[in-house]
C-alpha positions in Angstrom: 12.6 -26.3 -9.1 10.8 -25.8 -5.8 14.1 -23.8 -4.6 14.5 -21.9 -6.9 10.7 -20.6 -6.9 11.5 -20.0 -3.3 14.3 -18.1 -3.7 12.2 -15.9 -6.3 9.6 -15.3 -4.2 11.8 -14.3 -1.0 13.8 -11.9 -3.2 10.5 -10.3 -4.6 9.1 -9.9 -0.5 12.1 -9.0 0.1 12.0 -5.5 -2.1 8.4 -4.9 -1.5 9.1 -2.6 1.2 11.8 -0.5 -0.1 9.0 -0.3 -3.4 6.6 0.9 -0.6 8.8 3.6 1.0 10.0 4.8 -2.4 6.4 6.0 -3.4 5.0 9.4 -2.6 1.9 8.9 -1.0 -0.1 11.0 -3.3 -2.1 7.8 -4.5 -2.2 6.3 -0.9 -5.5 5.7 0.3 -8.2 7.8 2.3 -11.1 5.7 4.3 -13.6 7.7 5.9 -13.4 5.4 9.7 -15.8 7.2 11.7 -18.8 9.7 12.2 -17.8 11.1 15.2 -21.4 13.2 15.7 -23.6 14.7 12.8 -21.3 16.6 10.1 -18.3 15.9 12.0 -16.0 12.9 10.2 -13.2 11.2 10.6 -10.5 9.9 7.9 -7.5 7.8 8.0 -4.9 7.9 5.5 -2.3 4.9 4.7 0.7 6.8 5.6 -0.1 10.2 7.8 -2.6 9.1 10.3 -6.3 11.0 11.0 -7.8 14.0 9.3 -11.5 15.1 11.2 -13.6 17.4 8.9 -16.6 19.6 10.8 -18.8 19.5 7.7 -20.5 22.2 9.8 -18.4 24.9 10.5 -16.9 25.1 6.6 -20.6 25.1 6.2 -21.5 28.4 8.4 -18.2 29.7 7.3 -18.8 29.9 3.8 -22.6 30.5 4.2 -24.2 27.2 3.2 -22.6 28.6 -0.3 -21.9 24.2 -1.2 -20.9 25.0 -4.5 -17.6 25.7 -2.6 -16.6 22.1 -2.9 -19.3 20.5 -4.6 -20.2 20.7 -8.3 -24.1 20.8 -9.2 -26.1 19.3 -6.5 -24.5 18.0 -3.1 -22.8 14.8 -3.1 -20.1 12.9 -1.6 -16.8 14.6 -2.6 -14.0 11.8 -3.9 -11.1 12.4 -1.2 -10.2 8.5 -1.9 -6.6 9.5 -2.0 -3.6 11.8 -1.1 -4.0 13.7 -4.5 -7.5 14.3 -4.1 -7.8 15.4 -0.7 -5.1 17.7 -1.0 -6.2 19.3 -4.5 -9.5 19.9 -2.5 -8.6 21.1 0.8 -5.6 23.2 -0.7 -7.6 25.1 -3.1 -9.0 27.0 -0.2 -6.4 26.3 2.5 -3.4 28.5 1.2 -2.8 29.7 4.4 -1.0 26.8 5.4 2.4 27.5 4.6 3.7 24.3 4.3 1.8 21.6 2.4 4.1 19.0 3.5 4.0 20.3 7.5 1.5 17.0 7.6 1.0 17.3 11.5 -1.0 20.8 10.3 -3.8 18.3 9.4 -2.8 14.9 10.1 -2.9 13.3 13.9 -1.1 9.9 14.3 
């Protein structure tokens, strides 16, 4: 009985990394690491490296206009994953060309 649960358990471990490389990221998640001076953050994704925001400059370049990227009053904006932090810096980035040129944003 014992080698048999074995046996399960090494073919399951076995197949978790070809699960992992089979999934799109999009879900993956996004952990602000660092404050690297005021407005000026640091985030790590699970599979593309670093992305540093200047909360300061999008600030002056849109003219302290937050309603930009936040709804109502100011507040943390959810970038907890792939999906979110694309749908939010994409809206107003279209001038990258290619979405999936990840070294346009991401630093390993």
């Amino acid at each position: 009985m014992k080698n048999l649960l074995f046996a399960v358990l090494a073919v399951v471990f076995a197949f978790v990394p070809v699960f992992l490389a089979q999934q799109d990221g999009t879900t993956a998640p996004i952990t602000k690491v660092e404050v690297l001076e005021a407005g000026m953050y640091k985030y790590e994704g699970a599979t593309k490296g670093f992305v540093t925001f200047d909360h300061n400059m999008h600030n002056e370049a849109l003219e302290d206009d937050c309603s930009s990227c936040h709804e109502g009053e100011p507040a943390k904006i959810d970038v907890s994953n792939m999906s979110a932090g694309h749908g939010l810096c994409g809206g107003c980035h279209e001038q990258v060309d290619d979405m999936k040129a990840c070294a346009t944003c991401h630093s390993k």
